[in-house]
Every structure is written in structure tokens, then in C-alpha cells.
C-alpha positions as CSV (number, residue, x, y, z in Angstrom):
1,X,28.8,56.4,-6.6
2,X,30.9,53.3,-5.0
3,X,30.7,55.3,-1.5
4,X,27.4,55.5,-1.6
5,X,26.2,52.0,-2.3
6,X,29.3,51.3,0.5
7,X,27.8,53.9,2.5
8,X,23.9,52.0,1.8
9,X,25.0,48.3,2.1
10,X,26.1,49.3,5.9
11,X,23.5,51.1,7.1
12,X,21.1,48.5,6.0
13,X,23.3,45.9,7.3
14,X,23.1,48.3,11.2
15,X,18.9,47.7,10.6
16,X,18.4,44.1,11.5
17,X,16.3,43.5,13.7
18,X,16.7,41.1,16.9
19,X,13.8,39.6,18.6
20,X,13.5,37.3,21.1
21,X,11.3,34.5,21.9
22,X,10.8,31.8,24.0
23,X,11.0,27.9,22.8
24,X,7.5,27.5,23.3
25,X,6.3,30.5,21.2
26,X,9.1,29.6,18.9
27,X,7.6,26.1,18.3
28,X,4.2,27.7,17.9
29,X,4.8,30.3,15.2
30,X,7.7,28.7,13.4
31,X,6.6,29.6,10.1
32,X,5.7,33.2,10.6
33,X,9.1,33.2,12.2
34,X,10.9,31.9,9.1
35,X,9.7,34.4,7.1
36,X,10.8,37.1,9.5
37,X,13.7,36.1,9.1
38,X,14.1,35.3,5.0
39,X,11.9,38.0,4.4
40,X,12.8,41.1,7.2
41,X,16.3,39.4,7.8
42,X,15.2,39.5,11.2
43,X,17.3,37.7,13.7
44,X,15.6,35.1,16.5
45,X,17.3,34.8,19.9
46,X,15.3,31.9,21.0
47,X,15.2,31.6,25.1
48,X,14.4,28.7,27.4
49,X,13.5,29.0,31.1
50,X,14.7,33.0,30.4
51,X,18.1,32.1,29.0
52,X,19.1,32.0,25.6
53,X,20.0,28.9,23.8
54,X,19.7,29.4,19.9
55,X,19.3,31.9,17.3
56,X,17.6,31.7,14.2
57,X,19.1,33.8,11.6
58,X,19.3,34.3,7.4
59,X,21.5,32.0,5.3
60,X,23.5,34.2,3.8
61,X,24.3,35.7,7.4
62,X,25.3,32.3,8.6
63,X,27.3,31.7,6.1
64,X,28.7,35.0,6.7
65,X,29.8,34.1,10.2
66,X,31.0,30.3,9.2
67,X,33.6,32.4,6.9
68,X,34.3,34.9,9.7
69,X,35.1,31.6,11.9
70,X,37.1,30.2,9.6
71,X,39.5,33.1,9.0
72,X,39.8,33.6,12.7
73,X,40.6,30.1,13.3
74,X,43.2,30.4,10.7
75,X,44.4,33.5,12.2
76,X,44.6,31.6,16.0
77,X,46.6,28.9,14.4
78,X,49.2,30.8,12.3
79,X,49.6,32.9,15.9
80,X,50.4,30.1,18.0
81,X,52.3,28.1,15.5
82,X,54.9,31.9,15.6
83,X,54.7,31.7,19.1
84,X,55.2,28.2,19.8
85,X,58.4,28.6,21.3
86,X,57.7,31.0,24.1
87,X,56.6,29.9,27.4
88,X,53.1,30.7,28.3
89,X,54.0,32.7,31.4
90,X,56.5,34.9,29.2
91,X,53.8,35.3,26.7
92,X,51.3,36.4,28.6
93,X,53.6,39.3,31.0
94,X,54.5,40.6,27.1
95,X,50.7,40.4,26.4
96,X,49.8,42.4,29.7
97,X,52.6,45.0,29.2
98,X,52.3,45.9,26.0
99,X,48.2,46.3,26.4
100,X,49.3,48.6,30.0
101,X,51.3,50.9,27.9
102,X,48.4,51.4,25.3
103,X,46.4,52.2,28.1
104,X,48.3,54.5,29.6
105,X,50.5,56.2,26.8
């Protein structure tokens, strides 16, 4: 039974939808919008002059991503503080041979 509420959690996490709008249209329908979002757990990709500059998405996904950020952050710093005695140049030829043998076996 555990697999399938697993199995469930995921795919309804793979269903969200993504819309996008522009600023104005944004401004205009905000609280339709708002519900999309709380309601649908839509996500908003809000544009400006055709490029995107925001997103409006759920709280709980947003929190979501703050933890996500936070463990990666953690991750970054515990990874340079081990490497902090290798030269950048050195680091990076280890970094580019060790990725060309993965790539080619």
C-alpha cells in the first residue's frame, strides 16, 4: 500500500500545470489567478515585454524549493571548504577528466 500512495503522491506532483501570462493580464486577473494557484496548484510564469520575470506558485511549493536551496547551499559549502586546498586550474582538469571518461567508458 506505501508504493502506491508513493506511486500517487508523484504522479500528481508530474500534473501541475504551468501557465503563462503577461504583467498586464497578471495585474488584471490577480485574484482568479491566486486561486489557480491555491486551488489547481497551478504555477504562473508571469512575462514582461515577452520575457519572463516572476512566477507565482503554491506555498507549500515554495517552501519546498527554499528547503531544496538550502540543502544545496549546504552541500556547495561543505564541497569547497574539502577542496579548499586545490588550485582552481587543477580542480577543474580533474573535474573535465573524470566527466570525459563517464562519457566515453
Amino acid at each position: 500500500m506505501a508504493r502506491f500512495w508513493t506511486f500517487l503522491s508523484i504522479s500528481i506532483i508530474m500534473i501541475i500545470s504551468i501557465n503563462e501570462v503577461s504583467a498586464v493580464s497578471f495585474r488584471q486577473n490577480l485574484g482568479e489567478m491566486l486561486n489557480q494557484v491555491q486551488y489547481r496548484h497551478d504555477s504562473i510564469v508571469i512575462n514582461k515585454d515577452g520575457k519572463p520575470v516572476a512566477a507565482l506558485v503554491n506555498a507549500e511549493l515554495f517552501a519546498r524549493v527554499c528547503r531544496l536551496n538550502d540543502r544545496f547551499e549546504a552541500l556547495t559549502d561543505r564541497i569547497a571548504h574539502a577542496f579548499a586546498d586545490i588550485a582552481e586550474a587543477e580542480g577543474l582538469a580533474e573535474i573535465d577528466a573524470v566527466a570525459s571518461k563517464v562519457r566515453h567508458g
